[in-house]
C-alpha positions in Angstrom: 58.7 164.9 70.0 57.8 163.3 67.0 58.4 160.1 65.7 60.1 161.2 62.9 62.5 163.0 65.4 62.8 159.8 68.2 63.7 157.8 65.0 66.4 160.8 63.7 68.0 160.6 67.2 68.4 156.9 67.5 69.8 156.9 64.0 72.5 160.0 64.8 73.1 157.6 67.8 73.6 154.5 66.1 75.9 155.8 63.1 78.0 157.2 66.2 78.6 153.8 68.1 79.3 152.0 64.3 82.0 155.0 64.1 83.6 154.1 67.5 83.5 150.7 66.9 84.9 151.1 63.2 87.8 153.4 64.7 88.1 150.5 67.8 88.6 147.7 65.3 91.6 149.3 62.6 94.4 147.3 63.0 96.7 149.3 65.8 99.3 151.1 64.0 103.0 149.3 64.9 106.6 150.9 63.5 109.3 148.2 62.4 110.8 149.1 65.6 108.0 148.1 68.1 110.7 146.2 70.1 112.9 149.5 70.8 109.5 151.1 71.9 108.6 148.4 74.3 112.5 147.7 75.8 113.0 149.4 79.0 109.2 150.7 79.4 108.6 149.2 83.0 112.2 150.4 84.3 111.0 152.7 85.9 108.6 150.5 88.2 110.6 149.9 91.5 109.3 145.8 90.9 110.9 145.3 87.9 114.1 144.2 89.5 112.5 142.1 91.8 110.3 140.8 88.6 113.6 139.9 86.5 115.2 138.5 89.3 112.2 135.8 89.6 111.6 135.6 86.0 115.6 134.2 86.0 115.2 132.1 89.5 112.2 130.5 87.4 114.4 130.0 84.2 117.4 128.4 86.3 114.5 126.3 87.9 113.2 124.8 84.6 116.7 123.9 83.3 117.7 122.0 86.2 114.7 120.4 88.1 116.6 118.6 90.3 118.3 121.8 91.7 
């Protein structure tokens, strides 16, 4: 292999990472309605019951220390 070649490959190489990392970087694409795409998504978990009912034990907790 040549060096011309070695220095052809490293350059394919290179422009392919700058690509993924360009493509990595664009801001994420969000709708106006992100919220009604996030609501309900961990439902279907069988701790998410368990995770609201400490997330509102917590809540009660920080109202009322003394409690």
């Amino acid at each position: 292999m040549s060096e011309n070649e070695s220095l052809a490959e490293r350059l394919r190489a290179l422009e392919k990472e700058v690509a993924d990392i360009k493509r990595r970087l664009e801001p994420a694409q969000t709708t106006e309605k992100w919220l009604d795409e996030v609501c309900g998504s961990m439902k279907r978990f069988p701790e998410f019951d368990e995770v609201v009912r400490l997330g509102q034990e917590f809540r009660r907790a920080q109202k009322d220390p003394g409690a």
